[in-house]
C-alpha positions as CSV (number, residue, x, y, z in Angstrom):
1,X,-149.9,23.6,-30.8
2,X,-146.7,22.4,-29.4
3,X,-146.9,22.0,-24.9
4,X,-144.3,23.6,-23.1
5,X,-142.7,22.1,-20.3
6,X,-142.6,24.2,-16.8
7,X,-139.3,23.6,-15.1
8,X,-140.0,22.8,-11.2
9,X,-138.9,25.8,-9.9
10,X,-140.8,28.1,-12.7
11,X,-144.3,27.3,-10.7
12,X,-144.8,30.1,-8.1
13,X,-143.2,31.9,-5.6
14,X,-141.1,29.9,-3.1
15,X,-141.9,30.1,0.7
16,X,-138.7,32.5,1.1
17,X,-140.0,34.8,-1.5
18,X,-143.9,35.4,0.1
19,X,-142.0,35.7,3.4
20,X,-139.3,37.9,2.4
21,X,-142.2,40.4,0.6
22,X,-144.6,40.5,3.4
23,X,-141.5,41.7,6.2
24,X,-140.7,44.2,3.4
25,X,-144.7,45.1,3.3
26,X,-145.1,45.0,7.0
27,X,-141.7,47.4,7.3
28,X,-143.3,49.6,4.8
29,X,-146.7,49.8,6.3
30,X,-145.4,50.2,9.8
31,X,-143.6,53.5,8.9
32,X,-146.9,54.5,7.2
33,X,-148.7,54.3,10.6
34,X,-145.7,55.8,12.5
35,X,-145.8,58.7,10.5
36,X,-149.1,58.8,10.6
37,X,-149.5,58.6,14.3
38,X,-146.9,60.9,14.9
39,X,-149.0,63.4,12.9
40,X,-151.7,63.0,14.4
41,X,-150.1,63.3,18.1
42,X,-148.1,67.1,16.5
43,X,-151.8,68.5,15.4
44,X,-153.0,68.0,19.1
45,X,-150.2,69.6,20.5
46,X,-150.7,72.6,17.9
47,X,-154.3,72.5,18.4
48,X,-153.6,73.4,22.2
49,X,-150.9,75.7,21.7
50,X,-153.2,77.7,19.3
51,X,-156.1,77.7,21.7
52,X,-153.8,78.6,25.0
53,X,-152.7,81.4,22.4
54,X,-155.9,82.6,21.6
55,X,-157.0,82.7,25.0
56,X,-153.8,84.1,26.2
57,X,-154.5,87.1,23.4
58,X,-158.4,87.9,24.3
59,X,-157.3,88.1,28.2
60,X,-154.6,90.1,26.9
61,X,-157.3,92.4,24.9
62,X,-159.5,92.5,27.7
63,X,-157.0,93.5,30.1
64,X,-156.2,96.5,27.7
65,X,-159.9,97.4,27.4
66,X,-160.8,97.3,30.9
67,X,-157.7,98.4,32.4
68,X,-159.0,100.4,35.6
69,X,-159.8,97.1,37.6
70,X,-159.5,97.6,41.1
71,X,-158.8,94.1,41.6
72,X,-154.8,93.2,41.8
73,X,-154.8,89.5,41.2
74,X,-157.8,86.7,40.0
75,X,-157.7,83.6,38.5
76,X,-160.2,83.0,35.1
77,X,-160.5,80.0,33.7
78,X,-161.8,79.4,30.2
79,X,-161.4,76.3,28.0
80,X,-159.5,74.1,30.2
81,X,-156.4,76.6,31.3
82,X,-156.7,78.5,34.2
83,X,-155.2,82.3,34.1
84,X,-153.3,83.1,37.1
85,X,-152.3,87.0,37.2
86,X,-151.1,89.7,38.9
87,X,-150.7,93.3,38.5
88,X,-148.8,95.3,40.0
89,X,-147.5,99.5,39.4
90,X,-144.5,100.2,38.1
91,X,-142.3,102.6,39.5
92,X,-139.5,103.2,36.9
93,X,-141.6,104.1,33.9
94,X,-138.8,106.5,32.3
95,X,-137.3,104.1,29.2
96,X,-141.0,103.0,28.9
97,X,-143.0,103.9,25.2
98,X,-145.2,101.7,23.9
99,X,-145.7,99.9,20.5
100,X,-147.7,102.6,19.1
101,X,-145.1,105.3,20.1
102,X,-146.9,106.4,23.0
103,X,-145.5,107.5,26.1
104,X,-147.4,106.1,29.3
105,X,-149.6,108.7,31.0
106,X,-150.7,108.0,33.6
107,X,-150.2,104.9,36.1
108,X,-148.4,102.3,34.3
109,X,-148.8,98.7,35.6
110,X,-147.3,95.1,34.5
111,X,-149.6,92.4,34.5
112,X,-148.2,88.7,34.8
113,X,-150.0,85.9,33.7
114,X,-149.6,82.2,34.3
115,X,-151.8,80.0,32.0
116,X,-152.3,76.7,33.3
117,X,-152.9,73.7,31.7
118,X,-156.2,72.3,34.1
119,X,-155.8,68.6,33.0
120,X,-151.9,68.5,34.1
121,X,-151.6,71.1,36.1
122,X,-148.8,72.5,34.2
123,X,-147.8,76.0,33.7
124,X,-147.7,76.3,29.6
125,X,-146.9,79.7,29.3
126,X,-145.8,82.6,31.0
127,X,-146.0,86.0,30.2
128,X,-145.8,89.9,31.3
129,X,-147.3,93.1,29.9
130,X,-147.6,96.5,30.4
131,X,-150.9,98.5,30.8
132,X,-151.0,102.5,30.5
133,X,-153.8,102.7,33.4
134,X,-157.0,105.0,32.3
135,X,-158.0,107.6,35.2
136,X,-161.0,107.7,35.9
137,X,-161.4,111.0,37.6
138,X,-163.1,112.9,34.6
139,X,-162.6,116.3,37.3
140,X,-161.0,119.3,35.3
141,X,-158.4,121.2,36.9
């Protein structure tokens, strides 16, 4: 077998070379995490936006269910936000129908609702409906 010479600069990587492919690595790996923690930081948000939705929907539902309250303002609370609302009648009911088609019957009121972050104090979202009020006299005239 005949030995081969190895010409000096043939025998590894120079120092410029190992530094110049770990700043490329460490570039690499550092938009890995940034994307990464920026991905995480976005599904918290959307995890809070879809629960202040959901909430915001069942007090919505429950307002519609049990819409002879007597009581013209309150403040629930339920999974960290805080609803703030207000109903009040409305007067002007005449360009009024509802999603289903309906015309209001009786004593139409809009209900405003705050919903308040607890931990910041923020208002997240604001929002108005309308609720078609259910007499409750059951007398037949």
């Amino acid at each position: 077998m005949k030995k081969t010479k190895i010409a000096a600069n043939e025998k590894g990587f120079t120092l410029v070379e190992v530094v110049v492919s770990v700043a490329l690595f460490a570039m690499v790996m550092g938009a890995v995490f940034y994307f990464y923690a920026n991905s995480m930081s976005n599904q918290a948000k959307l995890k809070e936006k879809y629960t202040m939705l959901r909430i915001s929907r069942e007090f919505v539902d429950s307002f519609i269910n049990y819409n002879t309250r007597e009581q013209k303002k309150g403040l629930d609370e339920k999974e960290g936000f805080l609803l703030e609302w207000s109903m009040s009648p409305v007067e002007e009911k005449k360009d009024v129908i509802f999603s289903s088609g309906v015309l209001p019957t009786a004593q139409l009121n809009r209900v405003h609702v705050n919903v308040i972050n607890k931990e910041s104090k923020q208002t997240v979202l604001q929002m108005d409906f309308l609720v078609n009020a259910v007499s409750t006299d059951n007398s037949t005239e």
